[in-house]
Phi, psi and omega in degrees: 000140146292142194211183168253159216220183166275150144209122169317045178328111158268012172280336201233358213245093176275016206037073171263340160081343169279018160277003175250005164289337232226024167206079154330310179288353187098016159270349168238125174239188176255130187214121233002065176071052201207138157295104157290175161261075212271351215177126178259356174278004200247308209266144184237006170083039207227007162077019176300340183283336243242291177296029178223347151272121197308335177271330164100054162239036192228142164224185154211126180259188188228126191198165170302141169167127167343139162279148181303140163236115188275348183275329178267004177300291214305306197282011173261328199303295190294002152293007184251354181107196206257346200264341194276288219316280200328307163335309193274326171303315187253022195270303178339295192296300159356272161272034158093343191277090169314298180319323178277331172276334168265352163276346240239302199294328207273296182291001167299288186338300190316314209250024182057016176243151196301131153316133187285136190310148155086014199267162199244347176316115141296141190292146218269349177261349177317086194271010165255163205287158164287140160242122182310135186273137168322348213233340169304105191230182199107166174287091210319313176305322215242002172277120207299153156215161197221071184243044157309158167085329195263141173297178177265155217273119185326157195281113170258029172190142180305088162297131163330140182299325193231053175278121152309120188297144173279125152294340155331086190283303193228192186200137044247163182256337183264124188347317229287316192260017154259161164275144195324298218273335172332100148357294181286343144323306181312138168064038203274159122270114191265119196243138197268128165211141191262155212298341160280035178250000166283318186290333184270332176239118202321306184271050151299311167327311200257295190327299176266294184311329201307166159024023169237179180241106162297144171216128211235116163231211164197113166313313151265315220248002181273145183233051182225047172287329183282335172235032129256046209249304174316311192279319155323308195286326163330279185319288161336314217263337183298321211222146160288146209211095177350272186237167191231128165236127191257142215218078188237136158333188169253338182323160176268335192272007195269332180276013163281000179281306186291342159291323141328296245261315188326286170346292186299300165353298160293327186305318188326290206101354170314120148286061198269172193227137205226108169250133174257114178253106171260143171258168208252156157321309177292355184058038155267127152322124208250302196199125154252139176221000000 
């Protein structure tokens, strides 16, 4: 499957070694005077490494590569203490991978062992947000948050009196930065949308947005279609997935968003239930079907 994944410059890579505290699970070690990869079931692509190397020689791409394991990160992790656990729990909590975090709780249990004192792992029934720790890196724009469920953060500028509340539960919303593997896709009503049609129809929010997981692209001008062709399908193929809602101009190149969605679909092997919505220029529902 593709997924996002680490990649190394070892052109540029002095082994300095201080990306690997800052990877809990065990994915980089030093190996002839050069920071590796060891192991692509280790690695989960959410990038805590990219910002404690000083030279800028961690990216992260998207490529064929093993799905992430969270059972075998844990028995290489808790050979390491106590201190590697808290780190990868709250590497965990951090972005947000509820799933990945109650699997992580379940094999301490399984396996007798204590949650570590001082983790920041909220109780897993628990309806506030994970909060990131200073020690936390990666990009902030491409970091999953999940607040469904969570009250909303108090307001910190005066909004207009008869302003719409924003529906938006999670992030990131554009194909190019999620992952596949994000959580919060299970049991999704999902919703596709190519990128104007928030600008042309005013009650996206209450309308679209509302109890769904946006997912937002533009069908011409992005040029990474095949392999949001590979991450759609990803996605389709990881998770269950309710509903499918497609969301396009009346433009003819705007109907390629559905047309992807189709693609992946079929690739999936998935029976998913696919609803289409075009919108008018003038920003009127055109046609559902």
């Amino acid at each position: 499957m593709k997924r996002k994944i680490i990649r190394i410059d070892t052109e540029v890579c002095n082994g300095c070694g201080q990306c690997l505290p800052n990877c809990p699970e065990g994915a980089l070690q030093l190996i002839d005077g050069k920071a590796r990869l060891v192991s692509d079931l280790f690695c989960d692509g959410l990038g805590a490494c990219i910002g404690t190397c000083p030279l800028g020689a961690i990216h992260v791409e998207e490529r064929e590569a093993e799905p992430y394991d969270e059972m075998r990160v844990m028995a290489n992790i808790v050979t390491q203490g106590e201190n590697v656990i808290r780190a990868h729990l709250d590497h965990l909590a951090a972005h947000n991978e509820g799933i990945y975090l109650e699997q992580a709780r379940q094999y301490l249990a399984d396996h007798n062992l204590p949650l570590p004192k001082q983790s920041q792992v909220p109780p897993c029934c628990s309806p506030e947000p994970a909060v990131a720790s200073a020690e936390t890196h990666g990009c902030p724009g491409s970091r999953q948050q999940d607040r469904r469920g969570s009250a909303a953060p108090p307001a910190v500028a005066v909004a207009p009196a008869n302003a719409s509340p924003s529906e938006l539960k999670t992030w990131p919303v554009q194909l190019q930065l999620l992952n596949p593997q994000a959580s919060f896709f299970d049991n999704a009503d999902l919703l596709i949308a190519a990128d104007c049609v928030p600008f042309a129809y005013a009650a996206f929010h209450s309308d679209f947005v509302k109890n769904k997981i946006p997912v937002v692209f533009c069908p011409k001008l992005d040029h990474t279609i095949e392999q949001y062709l590979d991450k759609l399908t990803a996605i389709f193929t990881l998770h269950p997935i309710h509903s499918l809602h497609v969301v396009h101009m009346e433009v003819p190149c705007c109907s390629g968003t559905v047309a992807l969605v189709r693609r992946a679909l079929a690739q999936s092997g998935k029976q998913i239930p696919l609803h289409e919505y075009k919108i008018s220029l003038q920003g009127q529902l055109l046609e559902k079907n």
